[in-house]
C-alpha positions as CSV (number, residue, x, y, z in Angstrom):
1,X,0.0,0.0,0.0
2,X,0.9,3.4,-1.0
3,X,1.4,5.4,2.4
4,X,1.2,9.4,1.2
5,X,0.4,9.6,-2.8
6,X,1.0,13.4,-3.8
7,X,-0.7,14.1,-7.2
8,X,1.1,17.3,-8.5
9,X,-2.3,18.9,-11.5
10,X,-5.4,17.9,-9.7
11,X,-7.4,17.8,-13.0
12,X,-9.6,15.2,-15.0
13,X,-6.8,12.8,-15.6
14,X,-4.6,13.1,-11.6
15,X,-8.0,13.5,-10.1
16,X,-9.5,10.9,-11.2
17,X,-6.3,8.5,-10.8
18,X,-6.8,10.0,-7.0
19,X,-10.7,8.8,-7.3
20,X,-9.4,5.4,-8.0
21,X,-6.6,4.8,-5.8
22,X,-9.1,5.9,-3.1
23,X,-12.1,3.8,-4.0
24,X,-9.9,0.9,-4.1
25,X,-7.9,1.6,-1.0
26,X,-4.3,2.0,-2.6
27,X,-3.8,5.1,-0.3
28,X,-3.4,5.9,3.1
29,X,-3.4,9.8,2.2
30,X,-3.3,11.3,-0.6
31,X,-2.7,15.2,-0.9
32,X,-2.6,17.1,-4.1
33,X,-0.8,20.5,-5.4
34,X,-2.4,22.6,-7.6
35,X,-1.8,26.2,-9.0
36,X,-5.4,26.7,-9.5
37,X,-6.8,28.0,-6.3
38,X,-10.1,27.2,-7.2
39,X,-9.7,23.6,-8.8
40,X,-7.8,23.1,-5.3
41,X,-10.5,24.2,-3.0
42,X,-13.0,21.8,-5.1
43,X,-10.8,18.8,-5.1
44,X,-11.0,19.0,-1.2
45,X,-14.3,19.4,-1.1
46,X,-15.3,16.8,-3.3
47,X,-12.8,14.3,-0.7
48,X,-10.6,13.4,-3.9
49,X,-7.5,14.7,-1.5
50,X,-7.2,14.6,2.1
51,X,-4.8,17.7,2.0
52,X,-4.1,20.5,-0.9
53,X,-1.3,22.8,-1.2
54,X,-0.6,25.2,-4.1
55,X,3.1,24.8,-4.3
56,X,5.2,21.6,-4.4
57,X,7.3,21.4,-1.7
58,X,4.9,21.0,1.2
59,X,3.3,18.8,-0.6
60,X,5.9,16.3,-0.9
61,X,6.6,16.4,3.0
62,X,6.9,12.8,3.7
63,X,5.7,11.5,0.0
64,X,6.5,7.9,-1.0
65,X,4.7,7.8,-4.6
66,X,4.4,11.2,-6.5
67,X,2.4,11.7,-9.3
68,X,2.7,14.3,-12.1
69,X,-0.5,15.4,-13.7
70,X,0.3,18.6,-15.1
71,X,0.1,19.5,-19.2
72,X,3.6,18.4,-20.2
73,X,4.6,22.2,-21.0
74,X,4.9,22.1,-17.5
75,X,7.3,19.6,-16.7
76,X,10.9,21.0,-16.7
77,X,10.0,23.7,-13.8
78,X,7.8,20.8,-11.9
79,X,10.5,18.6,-12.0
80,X,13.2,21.2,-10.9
81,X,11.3,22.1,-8.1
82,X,11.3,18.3,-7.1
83,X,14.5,17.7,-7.7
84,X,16.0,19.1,-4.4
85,X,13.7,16.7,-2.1
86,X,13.7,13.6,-4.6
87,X,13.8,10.8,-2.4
88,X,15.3,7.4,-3.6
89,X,13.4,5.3,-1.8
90,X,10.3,6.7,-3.7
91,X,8.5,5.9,-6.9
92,X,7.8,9.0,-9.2
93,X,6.0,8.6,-12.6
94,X,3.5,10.6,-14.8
95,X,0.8,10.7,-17.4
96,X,2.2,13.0,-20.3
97,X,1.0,12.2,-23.6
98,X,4.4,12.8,-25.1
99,X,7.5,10.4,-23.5
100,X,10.3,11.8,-25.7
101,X,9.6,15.6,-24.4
102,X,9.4,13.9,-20.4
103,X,12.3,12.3,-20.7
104,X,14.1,15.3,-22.2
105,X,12.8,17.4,-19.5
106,X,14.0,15.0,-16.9
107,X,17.7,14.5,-18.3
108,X,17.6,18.4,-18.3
109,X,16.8,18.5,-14.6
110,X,19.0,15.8,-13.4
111,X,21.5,15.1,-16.0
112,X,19.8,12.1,-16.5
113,X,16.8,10.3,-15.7
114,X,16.4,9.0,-12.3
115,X,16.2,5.4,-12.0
116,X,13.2,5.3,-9.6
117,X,11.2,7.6,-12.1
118,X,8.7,5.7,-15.0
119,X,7.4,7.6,-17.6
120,X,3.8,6.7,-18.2
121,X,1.1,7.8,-20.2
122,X,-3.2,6.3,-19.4
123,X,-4.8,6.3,-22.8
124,X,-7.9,7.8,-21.3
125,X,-9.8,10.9,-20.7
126,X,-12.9,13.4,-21.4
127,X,-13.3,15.9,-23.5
128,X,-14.0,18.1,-19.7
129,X,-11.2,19.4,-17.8
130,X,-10.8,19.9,-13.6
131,X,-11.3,17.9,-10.7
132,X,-14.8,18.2,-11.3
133,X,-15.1,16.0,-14.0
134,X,-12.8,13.0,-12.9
135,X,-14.0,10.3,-12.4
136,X,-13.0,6.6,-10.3
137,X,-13.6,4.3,-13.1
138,X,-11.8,6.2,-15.8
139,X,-9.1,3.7,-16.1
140,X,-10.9,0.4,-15.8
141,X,-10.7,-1.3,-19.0
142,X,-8.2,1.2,-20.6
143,X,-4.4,0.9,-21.6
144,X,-1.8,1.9,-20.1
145,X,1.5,2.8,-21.4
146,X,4.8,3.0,-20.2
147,X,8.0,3.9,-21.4
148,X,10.9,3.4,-19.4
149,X,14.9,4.2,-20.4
150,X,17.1,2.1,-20.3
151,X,18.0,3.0,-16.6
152,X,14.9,2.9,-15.0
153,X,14.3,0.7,-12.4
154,X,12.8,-2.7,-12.3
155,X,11.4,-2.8,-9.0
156,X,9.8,0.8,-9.6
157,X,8.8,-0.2,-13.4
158,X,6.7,-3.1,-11.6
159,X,5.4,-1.1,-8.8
160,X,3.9,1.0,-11.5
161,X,2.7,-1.6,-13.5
162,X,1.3,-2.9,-10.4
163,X,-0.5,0.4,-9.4
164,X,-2.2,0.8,-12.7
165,X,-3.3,-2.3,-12.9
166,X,-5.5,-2.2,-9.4
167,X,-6.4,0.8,-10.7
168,X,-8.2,-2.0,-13.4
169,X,-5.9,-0.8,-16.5
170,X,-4.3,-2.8,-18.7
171,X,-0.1,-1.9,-18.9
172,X,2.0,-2.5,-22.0
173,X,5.5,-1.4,-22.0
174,X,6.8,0.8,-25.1
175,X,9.9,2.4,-26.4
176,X,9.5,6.2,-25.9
177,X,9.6,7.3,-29.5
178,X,7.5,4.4,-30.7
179,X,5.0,5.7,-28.1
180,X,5.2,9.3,-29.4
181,X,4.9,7.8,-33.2
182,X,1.3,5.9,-32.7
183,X,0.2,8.5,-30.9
184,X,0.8,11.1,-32.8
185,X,-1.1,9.2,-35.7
186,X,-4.0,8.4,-33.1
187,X,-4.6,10.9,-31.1
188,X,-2.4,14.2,-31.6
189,X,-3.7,14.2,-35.3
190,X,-7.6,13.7,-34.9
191,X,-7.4,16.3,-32.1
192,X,-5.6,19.0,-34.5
193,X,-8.1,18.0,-36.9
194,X,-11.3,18.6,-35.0
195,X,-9.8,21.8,-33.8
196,X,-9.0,22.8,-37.5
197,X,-12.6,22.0,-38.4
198,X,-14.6,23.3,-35.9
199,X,-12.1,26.4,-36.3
200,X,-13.0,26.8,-40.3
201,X,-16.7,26.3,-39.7
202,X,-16.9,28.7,-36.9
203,X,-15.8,31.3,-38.9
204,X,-18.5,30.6,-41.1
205,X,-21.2,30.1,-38.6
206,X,-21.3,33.7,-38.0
207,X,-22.6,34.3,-41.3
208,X,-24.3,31.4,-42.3
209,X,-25.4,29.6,-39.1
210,X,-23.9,26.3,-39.7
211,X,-24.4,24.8,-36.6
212,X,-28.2,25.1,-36.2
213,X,-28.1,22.3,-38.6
214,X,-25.6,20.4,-37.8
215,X,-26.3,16.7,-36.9
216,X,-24.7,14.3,-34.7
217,X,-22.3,13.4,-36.8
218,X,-20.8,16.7,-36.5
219,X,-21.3,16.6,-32.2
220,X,-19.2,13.0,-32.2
221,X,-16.5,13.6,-35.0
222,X,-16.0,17.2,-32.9
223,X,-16.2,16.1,-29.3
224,X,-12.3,16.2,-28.8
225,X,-12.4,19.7,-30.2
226,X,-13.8,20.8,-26.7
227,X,-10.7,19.5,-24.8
228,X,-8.5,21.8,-22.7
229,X,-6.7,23.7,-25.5
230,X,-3.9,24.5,-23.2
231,X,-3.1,20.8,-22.4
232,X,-3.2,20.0,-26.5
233,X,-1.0,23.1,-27.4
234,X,1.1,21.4,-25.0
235,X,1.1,18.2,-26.9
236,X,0.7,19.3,-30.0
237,X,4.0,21.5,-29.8
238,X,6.1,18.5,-27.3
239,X,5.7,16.2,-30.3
240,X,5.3,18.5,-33.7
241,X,7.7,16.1,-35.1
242,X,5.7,13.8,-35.7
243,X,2.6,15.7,-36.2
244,X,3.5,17.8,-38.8
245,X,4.7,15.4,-41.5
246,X,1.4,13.6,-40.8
247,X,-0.5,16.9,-41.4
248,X,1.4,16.9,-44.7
249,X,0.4,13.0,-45.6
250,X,-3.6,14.2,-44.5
251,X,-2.8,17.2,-46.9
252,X,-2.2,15.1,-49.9
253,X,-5.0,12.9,-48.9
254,X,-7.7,15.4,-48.9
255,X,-6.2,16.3,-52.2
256,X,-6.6,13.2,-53.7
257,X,-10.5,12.6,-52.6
258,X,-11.0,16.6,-54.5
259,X,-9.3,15.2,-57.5
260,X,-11.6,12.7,-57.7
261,X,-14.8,14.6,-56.8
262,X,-13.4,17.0,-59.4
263,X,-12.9,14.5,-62.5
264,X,-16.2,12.6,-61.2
265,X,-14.4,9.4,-60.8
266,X,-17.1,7.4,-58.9
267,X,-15.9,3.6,-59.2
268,X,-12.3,4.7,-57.6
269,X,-14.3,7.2,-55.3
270,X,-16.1,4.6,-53.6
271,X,-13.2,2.1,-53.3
272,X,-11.3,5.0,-51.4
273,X,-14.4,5.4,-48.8
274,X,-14.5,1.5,-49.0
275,X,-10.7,0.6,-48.4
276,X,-11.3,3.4,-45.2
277,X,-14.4,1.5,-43.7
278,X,-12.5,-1.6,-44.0
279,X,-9.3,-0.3,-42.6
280,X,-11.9,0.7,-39.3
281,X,-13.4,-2.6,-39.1
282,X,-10.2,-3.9,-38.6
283,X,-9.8,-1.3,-36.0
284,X,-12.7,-2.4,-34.3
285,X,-11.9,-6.4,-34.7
286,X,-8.6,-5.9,-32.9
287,X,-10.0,-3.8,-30.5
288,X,-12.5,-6.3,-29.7
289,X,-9.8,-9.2,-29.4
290,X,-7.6,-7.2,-27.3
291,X,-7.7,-8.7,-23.7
C-alpha cells in the first residue's frame, strides 16, 4: 500500500487516478498540489484529497509515490522544483502524452533520468477538464502505457505496473519514440483536426449559421475539439515532429478525394471510402480481441 500519494495537477486525468486509488484503497493519504486555487478548494471538497497545497514542496513532506498530472509544458520547472527533495526510496511517474519531451525534461533536470522515475502515459480521458469531471472508473478497461529508459528501475517499473493495474488498467510497455509515433497518428492528429474544423466552420457560422443544422455526426467527430486547448497546445508542440509530416500526408490525402470529386471518378471514389471502412473494421476487430 501506498502510504502518502502526492498528485502534483489535480485535474480530469490526476483527479480521477486520486478517485481510483481511493475507491480501491491503494492510499493511506493522498494530498494534491495545484496552481489553480479554485480547482484546489473543489478537489478537497469533493474528498478526492485529504490535503491541498498550491506549491510543491509541502506537498511532498513525507511522500513515497508522486504523481505528475500537469500538461507536459509544465514539466521542466515541476520537476526542478522536485528535484531538491527527490527521495530514492520513492516511486515518481506521470501521465504526459508525449515520453520523448518527459524524458528530455527530466535529463535536463537531473543530467539524467532518475532510475526510480517511470514515464507513463493512461490512454484515457474526457473531452471536460478539472477535478470536477474525474471520475474513479476512468481507467478500468483502458491501456496503459509505459515507457521506461534504459536506466529505470525494475522494482519501480513493476510497482507502476502494479498500481495501474488495481487501478483495473491494462499496462503495456513501449519504447519512448514508438509511443510518441502511434500517438501522434492516433490521437495528436484527430485532435488538430477537429480543432481545425470546428475552427473553419466557426468562422463561417457567423454568417451562415452552420451549426443550427448540424447533426450528430458533426457533435461525435467534434467532441475532442472541446478538450482543454492548453493541455493540447502542449502536446501538440512536445511532439510536432511527428505531427506535422502527418498533417502533410492528411494534406495530400484530402487532395486526392477533391481530384476525384473533381474528375467525377465514382468507381475509384467509392473504393477509397470503402478501403477506409474496411481499414476501421479492422480497427474495431482488434480492439475487440484485445484482452
Amino acid at each position: 500500500m501506498i502510504g502518502r500519494l502526492c498528485v502534483i495537477g489535480v485535474g480530469l486525468i490526476g483527479g480521477s487516478i486520486a478517485k481510483a486509488a481511493r475507491t480501491r484503497g491503494l492510499c493511506r493519504e493522498i494530498v494534491g498540489v495545484d496552481a489553480d486555487a479554485a480547482n484546489l478548494a473543489r478537489a478537497l471538497e469533493l474528498g478526492v484529497i485529504d490535503a491541498g497545497y498550491p506549491e510543491i514542496a509541502p506537498g511532498l513532506d513525507g511522500t513515497d509515490w508522486v504523481l505528475i498530472a500537469t500538461p507536459v509544458g509544465a514539466f521542466e520547472p515541476v520537476l526542478a522544483a522536485i528535484r531538491t527533495s527527490w527521495s530514492a526510496d520513492a516511486v515518481y511517474t506521470d501521465v504526459g502524452s508525449t515520453k520523448q519531451s518527459v524524458i528530455a525534461a527530466a535529463r535536463r533536470v537531473f543530467g539524467e533520468v532518475p532510475v526510480n522515475f517511470v514515464p507513463g502515459h493512461p490512454i484515457a480521458g474526457a473531452e471536460k477538464s478539472g477535478v470536477e469531471a474525474a471520475k474513479d472508473d476512468l481507467y478500468t478497461g483502458r491501456r496503459v502505457i509505459l515507457t521506461p529508459t534504459t536506466n529505470t528501475d525494475e522494482q519501480a517499473l513493476r510497482r507502476v505496473e502494479a498500481f495501474w493495474q488495481a487501478l483495473g488498467a491494462r499496462v503495456t510497455r513501449m519504447d519512448p519514440a514508438h509511443h510518441d509515433e502511434v500517438l501522434a497518428a492516433t490521437s495528436h492528429l484527430p485532435h488538430v483536426l477537429a480543432y481545425a474544423l470546428v475552427h473553419m466552420l466557426g468562422r463561417k457560422d457567423e454568417q451562415q449559421e452552420i451549426f443550427q443544422y448540424a447533426a450528430g455526426g458533426f457533435r461525435d467527430f467534434t467532441r475532442i475539439a472541446s478538450s482543454d486547448p492548453t493541455m493540447w497546445l502542449d502536446i501538440c508542440l512536445a511532439n510536432r515532429e511527428q505531427i506535422v509530416p502527418l498533417l502533410a500526408q492528411l494534406s495530400g490525402e484530402l487532395g486526392r478525394v477533391a481530384d476525384l470529386l473533381e474528375t467525377g471518378a465514382a468507381d475509384e471514389l467509392f473504393d477509397y471510402f470503402a478501403e477506409a471502412r474496411g481499414a476501421r473494421q479492422r480497427y474495431l476487430d482488434q480492439s475487440e480481441k484485445q484482452p
